[in-house]
Every structure is written in structure tokens, then in C-alpha cells.
C-alpha positions, 0 to 999 in steps of 0.5 A: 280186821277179820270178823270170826266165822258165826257160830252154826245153830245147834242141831236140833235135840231130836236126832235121829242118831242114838244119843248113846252112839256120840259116846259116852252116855249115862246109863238110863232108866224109864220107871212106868206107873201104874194107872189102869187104862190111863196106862195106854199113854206109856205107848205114847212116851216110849214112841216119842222118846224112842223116835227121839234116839233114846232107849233106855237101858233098864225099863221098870214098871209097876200094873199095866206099866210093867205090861208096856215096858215088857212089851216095848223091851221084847219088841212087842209093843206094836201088837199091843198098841194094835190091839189097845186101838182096836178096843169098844166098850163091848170087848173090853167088856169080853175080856172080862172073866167073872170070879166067885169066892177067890180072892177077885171078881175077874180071874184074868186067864182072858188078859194072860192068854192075850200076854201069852199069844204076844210074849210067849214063854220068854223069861224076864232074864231073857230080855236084852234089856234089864227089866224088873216089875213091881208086885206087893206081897199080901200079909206082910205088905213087902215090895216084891221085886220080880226079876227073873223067872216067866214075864207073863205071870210076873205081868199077871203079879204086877196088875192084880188089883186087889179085889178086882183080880185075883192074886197070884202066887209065885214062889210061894208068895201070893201076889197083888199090885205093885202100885200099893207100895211103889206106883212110879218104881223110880227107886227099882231103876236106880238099883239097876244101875240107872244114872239117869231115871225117866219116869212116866206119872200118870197122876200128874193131872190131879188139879184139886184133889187130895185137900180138905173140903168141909161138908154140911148135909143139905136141909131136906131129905137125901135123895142120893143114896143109892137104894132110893136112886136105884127104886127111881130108876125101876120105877121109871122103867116099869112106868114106861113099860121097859122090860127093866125089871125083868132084866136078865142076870147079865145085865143085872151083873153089868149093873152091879160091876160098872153101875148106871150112868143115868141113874148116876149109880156107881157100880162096883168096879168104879169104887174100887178103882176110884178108891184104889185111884185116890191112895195110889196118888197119894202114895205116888206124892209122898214116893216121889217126893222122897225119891224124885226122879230125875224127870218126870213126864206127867200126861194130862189124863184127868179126863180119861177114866180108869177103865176107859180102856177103850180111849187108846187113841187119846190116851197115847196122844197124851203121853206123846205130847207131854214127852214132846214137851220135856224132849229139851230137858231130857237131852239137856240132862243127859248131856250135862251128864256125859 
């Protein structure tokens, strides 16, 4: 009797052969979410994907994920990968340009030039793969689709976070961030053609937000609020004779903008963003929920802020890691597909 030759293993899924060259292969797509400095991690899941031999043929993104999605499209996200390690907290800081009476406090014209020296004058249509951020429209609170045009202003649209950056107008339109609408753009991608959609949710971590918690005042006085938190730190700052309450007018900005740790005063920019932070995830639930996509890489960020932008280094690990995670599932999907 002549037993049958065994069955060779499986060949790993990571192969480094495209899986669109062994024939046919859905289209595919990678919607990016928005998450401000979390959004770092986006560079981590495209590495590992594109390691991989996926490569999606439409790219959509909402804020800074509309920033690495174009940059990873125009062969850029080396340089800006580069540039999101080399970060401290003090340039972060230099990359901020203050704004008065002008619908935000930061103007961002340092952020564009940066976008402009790395991506130029180029045109979304341009491109050699379909792209399309997300803006919102402010009046009419419409999901603007941008599509054609220049890529840089369209970023620019895309990240304007309300009351922190000033809105952008284009095509008579005045334009702010397009997480307000569609944090995860995974329905963009299925109207590009995308049979298959990736998307990279940077709200995943989220274990023990968004219920319910019942709240009685403590007996006593409240010694919280931030003008009592605020005359104890001057007065202990006069008391060891710190200059503090003579501090210059840059410093009583950075007070006002970023708040004091020791102090535990939030500052300006943390409410808005935590706020902003808080009805993006629930926005993000109730989208994905309607219109799943067909996986979704979720990064463990719960502990990187969202304007820790000088956390990089963490933050792309994380995005690698996570889509390391789901590599099988991905190219199982992609298979049953073919």
C-alpha cells in the first residue's frame, strides 16, 4: 500500500510577494481615523501591512489620518516618520503659531509650510492611488468629500479642529475637521470602489468610557475649582520666593493654552481636545456600528495623549503591533474573497 505523499505546511501569510500579483484580488481599502497625536500609530499599521504585500488601492482619511494617508500615497511617509521621531515637547511647541479673533487660537501656517516642503504643489488627482479626505462644513454641518484639487489645503480642511485651528475655506466653503461627521471614513472607502475595507481606529482602547456614573458632592468645601487651584499655586510660589507671579507673558500663554500639571489645572487646548476626544468616540461607535468595515485594527493608545505628539516612537509601535495582530484575519478575508 502506497501511503500519499504529506500535505507541505502552509506558507506563511506574511509573503513577501504582493498578494494582488498571485491574481485576482479584491480591491482594497484603508480608511484612517482621526486622533490627533495618536494618529502617529497610522505609520505603524501602514509599515506593517505594506511589509506584508498589501497595499491598498484607495486610501481614505479623516485629520492627521488624511496626513499619512497622503503622505504614504506620495511616497512620503519616510520623511514624516522622521520628522514625528525627531519631536520634544519643546518644538512641538515651536510648531505652534498663536491666533486672535479668527475663528482658532493656532493659525497653522508652520504645519502647512512643513506639509508644503514634503508634498509640494501636487493634486489629489495626481496621486497614483484614489485618495479622498474628509472635511465638515460649518453652517450646514455637511460631510464634505474632498477629492480633487491641492492635497496640502485639503490636509490643512481636514485637521481644523474646531476652535483650536482655524477653518479653511475652499471652493467657497469654510471647512473644519472631518472627524465631526466621519471619524473612521470607512463608507468613503466603499464608495471608491473598495471591496475589501481596512480600518485603523484609534478609539479602540477606550475600557471604561462612555457609561454612566452617578456623582454626589463631597461634604466640605470644594477645593477643586480651578481659581482656588490656581491662588494655591501662586501663593506657594510667592511663599518660596519663585519669580512665578511675575512670570512673562509667554509663560502665562503656555499656562493658559497647556494648564499646569502640578497644579492639576487643565489648560485650554486639553479641554478642547478631551471634549472633542469624548463626542469623537461616540461618533466613531455609532459610525461603525452602522457601517463596519470589514476589519478593524484598533491600537492600544489609551495611554498616549492627544497631544503627545512627541510620543512617536510609542505610538507607531503600537499600530504595528496591533496589525501584526490581525495579519492572519486580513489575508484570510482577502482570500475568501479572490
Amino acid at each position: 500500500m502506497t501511503l500519499p505523499e504529506p500535505i507541505p505546511d502552509r506558507a506563511p501569510r506574511a509573503s513577501p510577494d504582493p498578494v494582488w500579483s498571485k491574481g485576482f484580488t479584491p480591491r482594497i481599502g484603508l480608511a484612517l481615523g482621526g486622533g490627533a497625536a495618536r494618529g502617529w500609530a497610522h505609520i505603524g499599521a501602514i509599515r506593517v501591512l505594506e511589509e506584508a504585500g498589501i497595499r491598498p488601492d484607495v486610501v481614505t482619511g479623516t485629520s492627521i489620518g488624511a496626513v499619512i494617508g497622503a503622505a504614504a500615497i506620495a511616497g512620503k511617509l519616510d520623511p514624516l516618520e522622521d520628522f514625528a521621531r525627531s519631536l520634544t515637547r519643546r518644538n512641538v511647541m515651536g510648531l505652534i503659531d498663536p491666533v486672535f479673533g479668527s475663528g482658532g487660537l493656532i493659525g497653522g501656517r508652520r504645519l502647512v509650510k512643513l506639509l508644503k516642503r514634503d508634498l509640494g504643489d501636487v493634486r489629489i488627482e495626481d496621486l497614483d492611488r484614489a485618495f479622498l479626505c474628509v472635511s465638515t462644513e460649518l453652517g450646514t454641518g455637511h460631510e464634505i468629500w474632498l477629492r480633487s484639487g491641492a492635497l496640502v489645503p485639503a490636509l490643512r480642511a481636514s485637521f481644523a479642529l474646531p476652535g483650536v485651528f482655524q477653518p479653511v475655506q475652499i471652493g467657497g466653503r469654510w471647512l473644519v475637521d472631518g472627524a465631526l461627521v466621519n471619524p473612521v471614513p470607512v463608507s468613503a472607502c466603499r464608495a471608491l470602489g473598495a471591496r475589501v475595507v481596512i480600518a485603523v481606529n484609534l478609539h479602540s482602547d477606550i475600557f471604561g468610557r462612555g457609561t454612566t456614573v452617578v456623582h454626589a458632592m463631597p461634604p466640605g468645601p470644594v477645593d477643586a475649582l480651578p481659581e482656588a487651584a490656581e491662588a494655591a499655586r501662586a501663593a506657594a510660589a510667592a511663599a518660596d520666593g519663585d519669580p512665578g507671579l511675575f512670570q512673562s507673558l509667554r509663560e502665562r500663554l503656555r499656562l493658559q493654552f497647556f494648564g499646569d500639571d502640578e497644579a492639576q489645572l487643565p489648560g485650554l487646548m486639553g479641554v478642547m481636545m478631551e471634549s472633542y476626544n469624548i463626542m469623537q468616540d461616540r461618533l466613531t461607535r455609532s459610525r461603525m456600528a452602522g457601517d463596519p468595515p470589514d476589519y478593524a485594527i484598533g491600537p492600544r493608545l489609551g495611554d498616549v495623549g492627544l497631544f503627545d505628539f512627541h510620543r512617536a516612537a510609542e505610538a507607531i509601535e503600537y499600530g504595528a503591533e496591533a496589525t501584526r495582530r490581525g495579519l492572519d484575519d486580513i489575508f484570510h478575508l482577502i482570500e475568501t474573497l479572490r
